[in-house]
C-alpha atoms as a printed R data frame, in Angstrom:
    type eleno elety resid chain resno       x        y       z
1   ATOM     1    CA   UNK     A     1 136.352 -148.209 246.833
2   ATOM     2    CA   UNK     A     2 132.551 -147.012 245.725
3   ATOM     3    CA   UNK     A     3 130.073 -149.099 243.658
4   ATOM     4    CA   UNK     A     4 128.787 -146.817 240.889
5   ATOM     5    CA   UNK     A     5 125.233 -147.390 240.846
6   ATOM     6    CA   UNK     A     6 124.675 -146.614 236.850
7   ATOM     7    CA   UNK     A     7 125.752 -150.043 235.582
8   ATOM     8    CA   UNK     A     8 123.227 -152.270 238.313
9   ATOM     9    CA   UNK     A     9 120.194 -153.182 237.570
10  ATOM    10    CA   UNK     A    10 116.703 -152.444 239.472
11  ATOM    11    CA   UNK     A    11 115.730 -155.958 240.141
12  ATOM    12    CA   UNK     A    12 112.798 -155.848 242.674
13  ATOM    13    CA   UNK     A    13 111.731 -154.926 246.072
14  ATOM    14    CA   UNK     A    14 112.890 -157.082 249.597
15  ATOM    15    CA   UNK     A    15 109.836 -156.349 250.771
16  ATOM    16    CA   UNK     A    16 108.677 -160.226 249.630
17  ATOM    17    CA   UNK     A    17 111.590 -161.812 251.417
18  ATOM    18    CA   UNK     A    18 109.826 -163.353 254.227
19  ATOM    19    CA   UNK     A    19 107.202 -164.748 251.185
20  ATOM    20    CA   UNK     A    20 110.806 -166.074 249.172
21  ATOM    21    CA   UNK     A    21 111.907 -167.528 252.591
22  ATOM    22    CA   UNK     A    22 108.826 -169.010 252.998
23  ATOM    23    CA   UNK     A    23 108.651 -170.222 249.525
24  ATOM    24    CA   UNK     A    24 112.325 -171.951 249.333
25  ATOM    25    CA   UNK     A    25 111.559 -173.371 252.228
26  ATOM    26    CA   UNK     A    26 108.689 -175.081 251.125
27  ATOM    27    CA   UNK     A    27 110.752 -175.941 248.189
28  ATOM    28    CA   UNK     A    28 113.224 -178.175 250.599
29  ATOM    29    CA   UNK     A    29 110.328 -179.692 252.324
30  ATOM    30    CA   UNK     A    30 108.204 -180.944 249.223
31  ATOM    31    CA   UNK     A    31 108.786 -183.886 247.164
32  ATOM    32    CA   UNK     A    32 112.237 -183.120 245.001
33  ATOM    33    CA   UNK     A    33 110.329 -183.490 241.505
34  ATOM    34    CA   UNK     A    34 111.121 -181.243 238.583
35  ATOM    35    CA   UNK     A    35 107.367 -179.807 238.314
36  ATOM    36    CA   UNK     A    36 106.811 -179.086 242.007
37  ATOM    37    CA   UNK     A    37 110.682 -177.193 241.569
38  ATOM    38    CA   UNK     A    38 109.867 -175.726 238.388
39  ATOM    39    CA   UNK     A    39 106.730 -174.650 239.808
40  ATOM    40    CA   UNK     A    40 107.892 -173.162 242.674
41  ATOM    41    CA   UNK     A    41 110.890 -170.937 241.193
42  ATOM    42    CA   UNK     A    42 108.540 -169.243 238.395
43  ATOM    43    CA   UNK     A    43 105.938 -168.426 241.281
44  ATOM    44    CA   UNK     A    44 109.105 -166.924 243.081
45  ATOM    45    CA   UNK     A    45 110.278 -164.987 240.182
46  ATOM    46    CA   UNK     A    46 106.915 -163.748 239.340
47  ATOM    47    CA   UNK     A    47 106.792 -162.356 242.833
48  ATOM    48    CA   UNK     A    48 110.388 -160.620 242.273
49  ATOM    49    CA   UNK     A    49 109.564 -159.415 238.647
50  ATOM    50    CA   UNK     A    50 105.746 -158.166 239.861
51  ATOM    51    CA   UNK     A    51 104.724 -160.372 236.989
52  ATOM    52    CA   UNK     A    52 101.026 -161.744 237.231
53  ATOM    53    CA   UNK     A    53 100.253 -165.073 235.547
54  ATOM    54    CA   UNK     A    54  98.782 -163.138 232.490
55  ATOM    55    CA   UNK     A    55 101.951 -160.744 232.396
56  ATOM    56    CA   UNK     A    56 104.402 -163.474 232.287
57  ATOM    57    CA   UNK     A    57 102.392 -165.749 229.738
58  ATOM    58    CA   UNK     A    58 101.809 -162.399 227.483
59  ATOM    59    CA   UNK     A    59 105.822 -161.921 227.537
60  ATOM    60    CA   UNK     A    60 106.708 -165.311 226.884
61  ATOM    61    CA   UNK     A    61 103.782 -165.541 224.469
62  ATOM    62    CA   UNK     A    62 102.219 -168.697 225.961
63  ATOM    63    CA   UNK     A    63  98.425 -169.225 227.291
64  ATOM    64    CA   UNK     A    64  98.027 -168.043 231.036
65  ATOM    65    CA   UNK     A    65  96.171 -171.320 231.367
66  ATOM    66    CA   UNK     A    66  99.343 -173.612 229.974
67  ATOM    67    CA   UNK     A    67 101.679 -171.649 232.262
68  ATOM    68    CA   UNK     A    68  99.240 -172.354 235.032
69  ATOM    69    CA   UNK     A    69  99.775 -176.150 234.528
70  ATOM    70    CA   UNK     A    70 103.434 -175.299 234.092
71  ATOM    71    CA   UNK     A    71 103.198 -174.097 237.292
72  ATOM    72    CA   UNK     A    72 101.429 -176.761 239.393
73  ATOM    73    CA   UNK     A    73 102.638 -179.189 238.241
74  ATOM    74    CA   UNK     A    74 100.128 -180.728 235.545
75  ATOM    75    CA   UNK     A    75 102.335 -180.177 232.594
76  ATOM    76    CA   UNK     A    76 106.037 -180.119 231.888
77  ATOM    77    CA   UNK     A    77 107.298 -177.729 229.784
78  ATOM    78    CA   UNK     A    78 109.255 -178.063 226.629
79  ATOM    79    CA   UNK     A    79 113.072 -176.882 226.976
80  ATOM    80    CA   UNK     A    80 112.180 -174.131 224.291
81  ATOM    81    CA   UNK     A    81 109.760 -173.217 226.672
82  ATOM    82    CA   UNK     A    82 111.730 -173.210 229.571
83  ATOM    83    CA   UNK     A    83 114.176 -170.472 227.839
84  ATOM    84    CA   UNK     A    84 111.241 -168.215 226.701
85  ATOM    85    CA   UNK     A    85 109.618 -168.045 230.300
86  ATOM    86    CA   UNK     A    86 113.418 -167.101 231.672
87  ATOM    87    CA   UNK     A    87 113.896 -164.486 228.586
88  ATOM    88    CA   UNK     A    88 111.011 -163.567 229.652
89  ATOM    89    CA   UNK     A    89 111.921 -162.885 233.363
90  ATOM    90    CA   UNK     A    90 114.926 -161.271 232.547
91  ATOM    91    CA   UNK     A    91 116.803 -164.036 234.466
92  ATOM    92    CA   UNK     A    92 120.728 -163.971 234.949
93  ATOM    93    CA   UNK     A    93 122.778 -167.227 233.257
94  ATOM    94    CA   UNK     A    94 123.130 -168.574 236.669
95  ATOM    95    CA   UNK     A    95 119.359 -168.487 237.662
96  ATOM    96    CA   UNK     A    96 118.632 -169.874 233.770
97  ATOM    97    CA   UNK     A    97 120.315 -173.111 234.912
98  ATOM    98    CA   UNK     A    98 118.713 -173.250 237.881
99  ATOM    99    CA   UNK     A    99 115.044 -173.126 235.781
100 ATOM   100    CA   UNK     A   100 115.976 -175.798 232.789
101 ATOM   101    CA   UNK     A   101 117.335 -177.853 235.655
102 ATOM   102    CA   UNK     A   102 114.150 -177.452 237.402
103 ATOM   103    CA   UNK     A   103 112.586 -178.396 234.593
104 ATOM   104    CA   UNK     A   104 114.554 -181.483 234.368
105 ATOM   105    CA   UNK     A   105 116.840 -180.866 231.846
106 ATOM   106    CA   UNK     A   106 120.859 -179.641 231.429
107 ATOM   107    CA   UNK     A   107 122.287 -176.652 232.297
108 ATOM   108    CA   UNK     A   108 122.728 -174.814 229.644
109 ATOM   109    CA   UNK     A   109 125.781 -172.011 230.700
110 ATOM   110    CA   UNK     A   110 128.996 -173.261 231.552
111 ATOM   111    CA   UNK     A   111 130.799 -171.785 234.836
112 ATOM   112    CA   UNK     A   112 134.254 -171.672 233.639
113 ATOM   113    CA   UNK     A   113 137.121 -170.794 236.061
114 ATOM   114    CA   UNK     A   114 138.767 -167.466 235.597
115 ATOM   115    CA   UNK     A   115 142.089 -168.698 235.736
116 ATOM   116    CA   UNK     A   116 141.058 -171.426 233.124
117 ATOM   117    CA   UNK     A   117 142.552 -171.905 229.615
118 ATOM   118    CA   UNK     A   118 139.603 -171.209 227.876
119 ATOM   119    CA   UNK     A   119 138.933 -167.617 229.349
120 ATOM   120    CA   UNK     A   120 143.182 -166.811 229.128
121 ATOM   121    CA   UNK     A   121 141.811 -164.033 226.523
122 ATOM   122    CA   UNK     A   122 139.559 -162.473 229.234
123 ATOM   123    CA   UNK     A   123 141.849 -162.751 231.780
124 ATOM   124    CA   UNK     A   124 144.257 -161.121 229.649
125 ATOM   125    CA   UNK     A   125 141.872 -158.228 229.252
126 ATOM   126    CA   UNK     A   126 140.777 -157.761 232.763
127 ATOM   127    CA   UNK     A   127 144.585 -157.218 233.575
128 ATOM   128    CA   UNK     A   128 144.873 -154.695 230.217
129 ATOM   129    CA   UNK     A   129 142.245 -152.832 231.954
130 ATOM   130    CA   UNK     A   130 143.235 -152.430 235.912
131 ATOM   131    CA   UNK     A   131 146.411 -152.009 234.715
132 ATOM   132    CA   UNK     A   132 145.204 -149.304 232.386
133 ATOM   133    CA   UNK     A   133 144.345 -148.207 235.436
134 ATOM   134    CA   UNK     A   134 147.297 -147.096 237.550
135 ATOM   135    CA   UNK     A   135 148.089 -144.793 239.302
136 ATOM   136    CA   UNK     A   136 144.442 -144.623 240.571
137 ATOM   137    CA   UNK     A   137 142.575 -147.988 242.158
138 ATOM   138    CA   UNK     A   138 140.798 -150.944 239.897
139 ATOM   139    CA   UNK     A   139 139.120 -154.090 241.450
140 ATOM   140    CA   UNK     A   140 137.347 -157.169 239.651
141 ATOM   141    CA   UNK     A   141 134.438 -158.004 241.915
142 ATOM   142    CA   UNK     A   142 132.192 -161.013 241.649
143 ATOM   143    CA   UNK     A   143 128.605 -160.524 242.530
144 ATOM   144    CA   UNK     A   144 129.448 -161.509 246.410
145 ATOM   145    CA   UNK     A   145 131.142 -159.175 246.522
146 ATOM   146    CA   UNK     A   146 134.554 -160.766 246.771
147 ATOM   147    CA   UNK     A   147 137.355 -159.271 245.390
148 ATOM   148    CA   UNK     A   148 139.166 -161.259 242.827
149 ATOM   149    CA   UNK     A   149 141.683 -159.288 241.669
150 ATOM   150    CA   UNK     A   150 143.218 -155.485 241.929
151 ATOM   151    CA   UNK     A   151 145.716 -153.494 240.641
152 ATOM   152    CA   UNK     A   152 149.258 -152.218 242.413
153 ATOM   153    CA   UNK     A   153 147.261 -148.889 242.978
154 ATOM   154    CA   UNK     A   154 144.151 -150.475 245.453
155 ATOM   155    CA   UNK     A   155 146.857 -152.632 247.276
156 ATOM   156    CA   UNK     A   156 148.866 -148.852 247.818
157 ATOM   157    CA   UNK     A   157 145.629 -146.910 248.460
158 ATOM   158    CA   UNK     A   158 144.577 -149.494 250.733
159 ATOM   159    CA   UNK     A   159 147.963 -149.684 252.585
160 ATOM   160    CA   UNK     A   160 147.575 -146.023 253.392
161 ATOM   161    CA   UNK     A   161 144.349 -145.978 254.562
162 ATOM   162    CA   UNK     A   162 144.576 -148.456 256.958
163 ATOM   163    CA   UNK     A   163 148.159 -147.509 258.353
164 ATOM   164    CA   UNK     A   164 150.150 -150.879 256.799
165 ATOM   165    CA   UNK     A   165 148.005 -152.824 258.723
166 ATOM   166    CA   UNK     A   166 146.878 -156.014 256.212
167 ATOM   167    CA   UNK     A   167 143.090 -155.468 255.738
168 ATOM   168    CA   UNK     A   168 141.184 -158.534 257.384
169 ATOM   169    CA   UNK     A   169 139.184 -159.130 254.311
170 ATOM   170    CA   UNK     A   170 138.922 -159.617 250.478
171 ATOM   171    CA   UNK     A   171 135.233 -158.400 250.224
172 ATOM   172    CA   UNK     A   172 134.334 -155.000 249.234
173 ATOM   173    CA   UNK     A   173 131.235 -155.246 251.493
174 ATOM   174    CA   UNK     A   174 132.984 -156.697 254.473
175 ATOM   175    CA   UNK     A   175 135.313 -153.768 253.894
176 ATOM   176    CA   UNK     A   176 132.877 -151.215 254.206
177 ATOM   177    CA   UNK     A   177 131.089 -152.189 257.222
178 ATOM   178    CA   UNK     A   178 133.900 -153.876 259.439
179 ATOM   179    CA   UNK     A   179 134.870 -150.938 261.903
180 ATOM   180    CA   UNK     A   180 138.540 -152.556 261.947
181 ATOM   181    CA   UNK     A   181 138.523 -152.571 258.161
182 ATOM   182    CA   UNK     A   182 138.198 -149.533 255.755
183 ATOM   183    CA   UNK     A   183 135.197 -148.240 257.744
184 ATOM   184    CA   UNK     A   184 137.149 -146.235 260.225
185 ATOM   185    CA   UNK     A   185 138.591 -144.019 257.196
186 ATOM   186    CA   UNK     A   186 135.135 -143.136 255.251
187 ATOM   187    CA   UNK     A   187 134.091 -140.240 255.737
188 ATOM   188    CA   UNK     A   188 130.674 -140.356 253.918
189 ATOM   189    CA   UNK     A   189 129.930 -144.480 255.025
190 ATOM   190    CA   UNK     A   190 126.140 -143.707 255.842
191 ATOM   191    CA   UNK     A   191 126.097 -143.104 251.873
192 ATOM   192    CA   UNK     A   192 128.256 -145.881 250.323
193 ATOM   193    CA   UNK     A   193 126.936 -148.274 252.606
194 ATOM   194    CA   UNK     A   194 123.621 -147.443 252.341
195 ATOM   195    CA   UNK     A   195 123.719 -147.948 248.598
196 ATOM   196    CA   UNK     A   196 125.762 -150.743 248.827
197 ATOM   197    CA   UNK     A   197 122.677 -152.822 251.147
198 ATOM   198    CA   UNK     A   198 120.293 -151.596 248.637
199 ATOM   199    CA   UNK     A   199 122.118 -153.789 245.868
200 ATOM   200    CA   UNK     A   200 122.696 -156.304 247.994
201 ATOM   201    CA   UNK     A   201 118.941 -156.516 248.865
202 ATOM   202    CA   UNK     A   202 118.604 -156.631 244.961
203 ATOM   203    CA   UNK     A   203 120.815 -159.509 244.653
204 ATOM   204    CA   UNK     A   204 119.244 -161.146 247.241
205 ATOM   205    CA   UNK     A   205 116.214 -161.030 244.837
206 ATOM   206    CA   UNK     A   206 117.926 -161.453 241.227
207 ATOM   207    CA   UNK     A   207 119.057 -165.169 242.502
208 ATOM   208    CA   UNK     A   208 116.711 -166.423 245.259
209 ATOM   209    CA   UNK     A   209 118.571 -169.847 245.273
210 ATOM   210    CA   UNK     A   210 121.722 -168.722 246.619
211 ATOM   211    CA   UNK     A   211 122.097 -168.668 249.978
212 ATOM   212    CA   UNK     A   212 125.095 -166.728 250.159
213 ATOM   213    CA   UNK     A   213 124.228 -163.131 249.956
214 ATOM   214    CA   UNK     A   214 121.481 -163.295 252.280
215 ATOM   215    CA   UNK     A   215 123.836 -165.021 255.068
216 ATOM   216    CA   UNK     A   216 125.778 -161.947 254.097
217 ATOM   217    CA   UNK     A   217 123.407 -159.509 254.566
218 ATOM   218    CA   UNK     A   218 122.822 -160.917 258.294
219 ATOM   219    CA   UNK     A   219 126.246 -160.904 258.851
220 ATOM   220    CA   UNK     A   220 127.231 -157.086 257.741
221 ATOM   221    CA   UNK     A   221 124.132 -155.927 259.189
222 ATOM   222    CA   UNK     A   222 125.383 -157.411 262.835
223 ATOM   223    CA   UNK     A   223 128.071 -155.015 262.889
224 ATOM   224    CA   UNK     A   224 127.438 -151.441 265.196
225 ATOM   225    CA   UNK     A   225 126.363 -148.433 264.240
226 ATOM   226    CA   UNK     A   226 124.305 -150.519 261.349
227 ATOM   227    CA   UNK     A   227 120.455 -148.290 260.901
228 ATOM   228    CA   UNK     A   228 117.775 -151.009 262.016
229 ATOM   229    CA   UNK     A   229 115.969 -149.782 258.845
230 ATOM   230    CA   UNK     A   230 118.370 -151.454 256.289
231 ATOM   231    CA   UNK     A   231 117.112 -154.942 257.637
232 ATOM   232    CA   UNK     A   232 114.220 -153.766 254.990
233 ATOM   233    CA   UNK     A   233 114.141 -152.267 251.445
234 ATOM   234    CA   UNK     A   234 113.075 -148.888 250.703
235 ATOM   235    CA   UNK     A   235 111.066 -149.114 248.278
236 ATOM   236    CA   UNK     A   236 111.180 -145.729 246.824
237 ATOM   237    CA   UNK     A   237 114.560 -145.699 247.178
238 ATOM   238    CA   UNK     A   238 116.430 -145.695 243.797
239 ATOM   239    CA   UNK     A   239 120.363 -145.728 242.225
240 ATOM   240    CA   UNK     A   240 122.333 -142.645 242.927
241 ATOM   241    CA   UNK     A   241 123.521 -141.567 239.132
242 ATOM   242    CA   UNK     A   242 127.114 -140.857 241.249
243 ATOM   243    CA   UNK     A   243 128.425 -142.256 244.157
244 ATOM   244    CA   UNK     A   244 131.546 -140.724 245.549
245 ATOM   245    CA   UNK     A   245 133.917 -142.427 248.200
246 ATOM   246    CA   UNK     A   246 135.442 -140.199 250.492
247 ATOM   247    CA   UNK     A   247 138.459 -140.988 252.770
248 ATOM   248    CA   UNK     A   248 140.107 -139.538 255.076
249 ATOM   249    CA   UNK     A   249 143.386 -140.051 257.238
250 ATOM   250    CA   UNK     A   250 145.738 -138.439 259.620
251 ATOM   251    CA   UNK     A   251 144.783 -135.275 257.282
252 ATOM   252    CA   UNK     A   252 144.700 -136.829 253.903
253 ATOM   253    CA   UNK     A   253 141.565 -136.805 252.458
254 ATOM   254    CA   UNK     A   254 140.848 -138.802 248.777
255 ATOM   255    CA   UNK     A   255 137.969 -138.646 246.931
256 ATOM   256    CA   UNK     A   256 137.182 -141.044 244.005
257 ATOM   257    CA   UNK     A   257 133.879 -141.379 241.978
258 ATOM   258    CA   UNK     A   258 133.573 -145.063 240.169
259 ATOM   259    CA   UNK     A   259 133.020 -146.426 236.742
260 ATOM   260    CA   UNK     A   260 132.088 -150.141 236.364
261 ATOM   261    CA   UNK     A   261 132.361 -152.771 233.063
262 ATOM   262    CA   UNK     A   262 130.450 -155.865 232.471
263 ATOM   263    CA   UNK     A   263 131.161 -157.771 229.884
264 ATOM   264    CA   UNK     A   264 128.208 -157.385 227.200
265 ATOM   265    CA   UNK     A   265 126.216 -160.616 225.885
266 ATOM   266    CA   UNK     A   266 128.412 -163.326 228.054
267 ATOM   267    CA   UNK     A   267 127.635 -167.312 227.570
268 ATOM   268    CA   UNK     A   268 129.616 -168.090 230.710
269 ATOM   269    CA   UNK     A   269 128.136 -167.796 234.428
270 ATOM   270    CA   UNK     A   270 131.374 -166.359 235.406
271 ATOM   271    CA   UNK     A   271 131.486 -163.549 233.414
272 ATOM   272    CA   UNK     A   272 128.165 -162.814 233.616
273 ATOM   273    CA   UNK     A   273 128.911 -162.067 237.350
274 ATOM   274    CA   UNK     A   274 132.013 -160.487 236.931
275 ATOM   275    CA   UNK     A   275 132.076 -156.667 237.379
276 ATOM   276    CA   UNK     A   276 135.521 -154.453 236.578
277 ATOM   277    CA   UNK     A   277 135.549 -151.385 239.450
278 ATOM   278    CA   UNK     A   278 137.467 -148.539 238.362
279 ATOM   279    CA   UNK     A   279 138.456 -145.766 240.591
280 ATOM   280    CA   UNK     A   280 138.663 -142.183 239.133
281 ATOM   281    CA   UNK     A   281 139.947 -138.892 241.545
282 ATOM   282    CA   UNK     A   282 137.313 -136.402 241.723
283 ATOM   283    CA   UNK     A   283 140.504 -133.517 242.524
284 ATOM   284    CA   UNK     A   284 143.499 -132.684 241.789
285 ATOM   285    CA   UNK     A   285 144.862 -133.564 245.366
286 ATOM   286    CA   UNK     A   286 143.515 -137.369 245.541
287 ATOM   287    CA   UNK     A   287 145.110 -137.737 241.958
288 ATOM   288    CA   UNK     A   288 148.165 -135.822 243.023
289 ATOM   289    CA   UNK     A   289 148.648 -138.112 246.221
290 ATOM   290    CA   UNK     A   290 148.088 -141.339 244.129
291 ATOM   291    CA   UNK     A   291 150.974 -140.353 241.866
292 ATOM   292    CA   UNK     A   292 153.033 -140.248 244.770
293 ATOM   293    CA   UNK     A   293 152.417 -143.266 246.299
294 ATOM   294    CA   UNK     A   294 153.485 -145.168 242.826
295 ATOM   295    CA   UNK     A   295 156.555 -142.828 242.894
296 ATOM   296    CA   UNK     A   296 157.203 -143.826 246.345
297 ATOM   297    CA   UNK     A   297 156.525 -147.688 245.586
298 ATOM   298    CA   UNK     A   298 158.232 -147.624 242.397
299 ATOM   299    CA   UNK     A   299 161.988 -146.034 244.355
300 ATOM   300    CA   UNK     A   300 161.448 -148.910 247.062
């Protein structure tokens, strides 16, 4: 419904993207050795972190001339070393991987499916909570955005707002900016999808190895009515401290203001990634209308 902007993370500018495009693609040209990749990806996060050689070797507390070698190659790092540079750069579990792997040696996070035995207790508690929830909307989001699970209330919210109709997508982004999706019923878009390209610029930058959200930034941003300007960051521009969605239809309008949970500390890619959207009313009439829809769902 709305991305609450308090719980994400400033991670760096998108004015460097042509220099990471640039740079990953020099990465899939050059020999595939574990220095020249190692290399490459600190360079790339030093970019996205604004961290000079001297800044990063202060914060890891290693010479500026050893992280040099580190970084051209001359000198292979120890896996101890490997985590202090990435502790250092403030790196998410996925993107730690990618560095020791660089590096030359194992992953070091599991990615455990969801729906796998060993997360059954954290599956258990993401349902606790949407269904904590109800009558109001709750999504579990993974950091593309997808939508991996919802409560009875977003399925009935959605339903409304969109006249029955199925909605063409599972991706809270897609949503947003496809004119035959939840688009054509926000009444304050220019906001929510504004901030919502300003994280996803951000994300673009917190894991410069995937390819997936910028193919999904070209692909949102081909839809009409889309400002030229969002091709770029803003640089000044910073998280709202409240972002309110604001629907309307056939007379109905709904208003909900967002609170998300992470799961603190995790040791498992997946939940590091995971993000639990919950949907508050901002009036008495969007609460009032939400009751009545589970009234009306619960008699049918």
């Amino acid at each position: 419904m709305g991305v609450s902007t308090s719980a994400l993370n400033y991670l760096g500018g998108h004015g460097d993207d042509d220099h990471r495009a640039a740079m990953l693609a020099a990465m899939n040209t050059a020999p595939d050795t574990p220095a020249h990749g190692l290399g490459s990806l600190l360079r790339e996060w030093r970019t996205t972190r604004r961290f000079s050689q001297l800044d990063l070797a202060l914060a890891a507390d290693i010479s500026a001339r050893h992280l040099s070698y580190v970084e051209t190659g001359k000198s292979r790092p120890s896996r101890e070393m490997v985590v202090r540079l990435a502790d250092a750069l403030g790196l998410p579990l996925r993107e730690r991987n990618v560095l020791l792997q660089a590096a030359g040696y194992a992953a070091h996070y599991p990615e455990t499916p969801l729906a796998a035995p060993e997360l059954a207790r954290i599956q258990r508690a993401i349902d606790f909570i949407i269904a904590q929830q109800e009558p109001y909307p709750a999504f579990v989001i993974n950091r593309h955005w997808d939508i991996v699970q919802a409560n009875a209330a977003a399925a009935r919210v959605n339903g409304f707002l969109l006249a029955g109709r199925p909605s063409p997508h599972a991706n809270m982004l897609r949503h947003v900016f496809d004119p035959a999706d939840l688009r054509a019923a926000l009444v304050n878009w220019e906001d929510v999808a504004g901030d919502l390209i300003h994280h996803l610029h951000n994300e673009i930058a917190a894991h410069p190895s995937d390819p997936v959200p910028r193919r999904l930034l070209e692909e949102i941003l081909a839809h009409p009515g889309v400002p030229q300007g969002w091709r770029q960051r803003d640089p000044g521009q910073r998280p709202s401290p409240l972002l309110t969605t604001i629907f309307e239809r056939d007379g109905q309008r709904l208003q909900f203001f967002s609170s998300i949970t992470v799961f603190a500390a995790p040791r498992d890619v997946t939940l590091d990634e995971l993000r639990i959207e919950c949907c508050f009313p901002m009036d008495d009439a969007t609460a009032a209308f939400c009751r009545r829809l589970a009234d009306e769902a619960a008699r049918h």
